[in-house]
N, C-alpha and C positions, 0 to 999 in steps of 0.2 A: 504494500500500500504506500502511498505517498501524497503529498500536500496538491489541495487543488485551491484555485482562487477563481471564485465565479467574478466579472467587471462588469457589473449591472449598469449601463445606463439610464436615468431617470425617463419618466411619463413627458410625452408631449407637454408644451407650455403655451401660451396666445403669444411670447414670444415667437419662439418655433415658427408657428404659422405663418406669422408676420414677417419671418427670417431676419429677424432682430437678431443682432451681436447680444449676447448677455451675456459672459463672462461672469465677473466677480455681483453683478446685481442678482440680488434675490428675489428672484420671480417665482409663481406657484404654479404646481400644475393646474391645467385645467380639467374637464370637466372630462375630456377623451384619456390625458394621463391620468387619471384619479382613475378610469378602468384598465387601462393599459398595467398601471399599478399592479392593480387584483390579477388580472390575467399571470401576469409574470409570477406573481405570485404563487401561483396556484400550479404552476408548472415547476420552478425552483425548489419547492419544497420539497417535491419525491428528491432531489441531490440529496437530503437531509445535513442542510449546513451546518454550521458548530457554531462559527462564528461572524459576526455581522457587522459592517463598518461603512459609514459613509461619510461623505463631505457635508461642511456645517450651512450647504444652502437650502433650505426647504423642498426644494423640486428634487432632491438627489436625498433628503433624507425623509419625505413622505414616502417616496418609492420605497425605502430601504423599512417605513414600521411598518409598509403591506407585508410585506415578507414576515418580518418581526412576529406581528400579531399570529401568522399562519401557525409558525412554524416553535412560539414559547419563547424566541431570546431576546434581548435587548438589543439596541443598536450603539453601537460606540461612532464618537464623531470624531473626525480629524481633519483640522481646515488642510490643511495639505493635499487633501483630493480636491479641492475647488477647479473649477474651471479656468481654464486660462484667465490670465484679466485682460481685458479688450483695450484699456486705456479709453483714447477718444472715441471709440468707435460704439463702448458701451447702448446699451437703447438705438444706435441704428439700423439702420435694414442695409440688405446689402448693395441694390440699386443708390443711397445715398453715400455710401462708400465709395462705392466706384467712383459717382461723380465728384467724389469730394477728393478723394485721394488715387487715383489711377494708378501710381506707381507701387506705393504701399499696398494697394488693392491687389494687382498682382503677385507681389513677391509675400501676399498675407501678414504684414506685420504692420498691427495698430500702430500710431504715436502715441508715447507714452502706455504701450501694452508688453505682457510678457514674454521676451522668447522663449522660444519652442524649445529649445533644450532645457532651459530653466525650470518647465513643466513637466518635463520626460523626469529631469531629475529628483524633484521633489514627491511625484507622484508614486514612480517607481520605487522611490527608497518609502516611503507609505507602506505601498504593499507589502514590500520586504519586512518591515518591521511588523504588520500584523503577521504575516506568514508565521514572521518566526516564534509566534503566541500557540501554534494549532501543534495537537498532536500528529504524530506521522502519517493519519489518514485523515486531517481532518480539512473542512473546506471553509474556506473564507468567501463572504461575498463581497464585493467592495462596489457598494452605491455611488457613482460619480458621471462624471460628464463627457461629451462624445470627444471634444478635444482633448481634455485633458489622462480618460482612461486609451485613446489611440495611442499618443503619444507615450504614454506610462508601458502600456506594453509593450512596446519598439523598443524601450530602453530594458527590458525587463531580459527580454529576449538577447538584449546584446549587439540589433542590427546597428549597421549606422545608420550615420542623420540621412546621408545619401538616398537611404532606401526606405527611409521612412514613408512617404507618399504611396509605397505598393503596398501598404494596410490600408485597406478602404474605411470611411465610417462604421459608425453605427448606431442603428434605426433607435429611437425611441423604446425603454425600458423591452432592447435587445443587448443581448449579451456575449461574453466568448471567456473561455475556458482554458486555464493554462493550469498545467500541472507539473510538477518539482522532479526533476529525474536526477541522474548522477553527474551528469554537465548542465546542469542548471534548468530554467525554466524553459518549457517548450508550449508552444498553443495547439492547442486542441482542435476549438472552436474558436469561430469568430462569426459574430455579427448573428448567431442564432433568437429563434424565436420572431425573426423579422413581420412586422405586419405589412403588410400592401399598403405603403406610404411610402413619400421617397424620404432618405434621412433629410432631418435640418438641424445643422451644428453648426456650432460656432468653429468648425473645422474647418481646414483652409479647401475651396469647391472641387478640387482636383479626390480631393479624401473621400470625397460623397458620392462622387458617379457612380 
């Protein structure tokens, strides 16, 4: 047996829809993630997790007490799964990026927002530290955001920044699966449980197609 870490991404948001940048803003889900929530839910729990962890923004830890309530255990918070911070880009849609910033729009990186390795790093070493809480077979889920749990796992695995972009998104409270072997963490799954939506992340658009 050996360690597994479910990377739950949160329920749809009226951000989302709207393809608002939301980074570090605390938005709720809405009324489709509040079922998306339960759905996941209700599927996650036959993994029968041990232990349960989210990021301290509402949309990433309402998903993580769906689970919670199913399944008996509490949810522990750790701002270090937060979602990228957007900087200026925070609350806007992506049409007004573009026209406001074209070049930045391109190359994905807010003024005044986080780089991408900064979040690989902080995220990663996250997991890592709940990982190393679980017994030898035991499973961690980790409630967070689509930019932020990509990029987390890119670093987890070991790729480089290079090859980061051939992890595609993932879909609204869809998930992927990585578990501990004898060279380290390898992925399972990715992007499972997908609903017939297309993803909307604060991911850079290349990640989502």
């Amino acid at each position: 047996m050996s360690k597994r870490i479910v990377c739950l991404r949160h329920g749809q948001t009226l951000w989302n829809v709207e393809q608002r940048f939301q980074g570090h803003s605390d938005i709720p889900l809405d009324e489709t993630g509040i079922a998306q929530a339960a759905r996941a839910a209700s599927l996650l729990a036959s993994l029968r997790p041990t232990l349960i962890v989210s990021s301290d923004l509402q949309r990433a830890n309402d998903t993580a007490l769906a689970l919670a309530r199913v399944v008996g255990l509490d949810v522990s918070v750790d701002k270090d799964l937060r979602e990228r911070g957007g900087g200026e880009w925070e609350g806007l849609t992506r049409d007004e990026i573009a026209a406001r910033w074209p070049e930045e729009y391109v190359a994905w990186e807010a003024p005044g927002g986080e780089p991408v390795a900064d979040v690989a790093t902080r995220v990663a070493g996250a997991m890592r530290r709940w990982a190393a809480k679980l017994d030898d077979d035991g499973l961690l889920v980790v409630a967070s955001h689509g930019a932020a749990l990509r990029l987390g796992i890119c670093e987890l695995l070991g790729l480089p920044e290079q090859l980061w972009p051939a992890l595609g998104g993932l879909g609204n409270c869809s998930w992927s699966v990585l578990q501990e072997g004898r060279r380290g963490w390898r992925l399972l799954e990715h992007n499972a449980g997908t609903l017939p939506e297309p993803v909307r992340s604060d991911d850079r658009p290349e990640a989502e197609a």
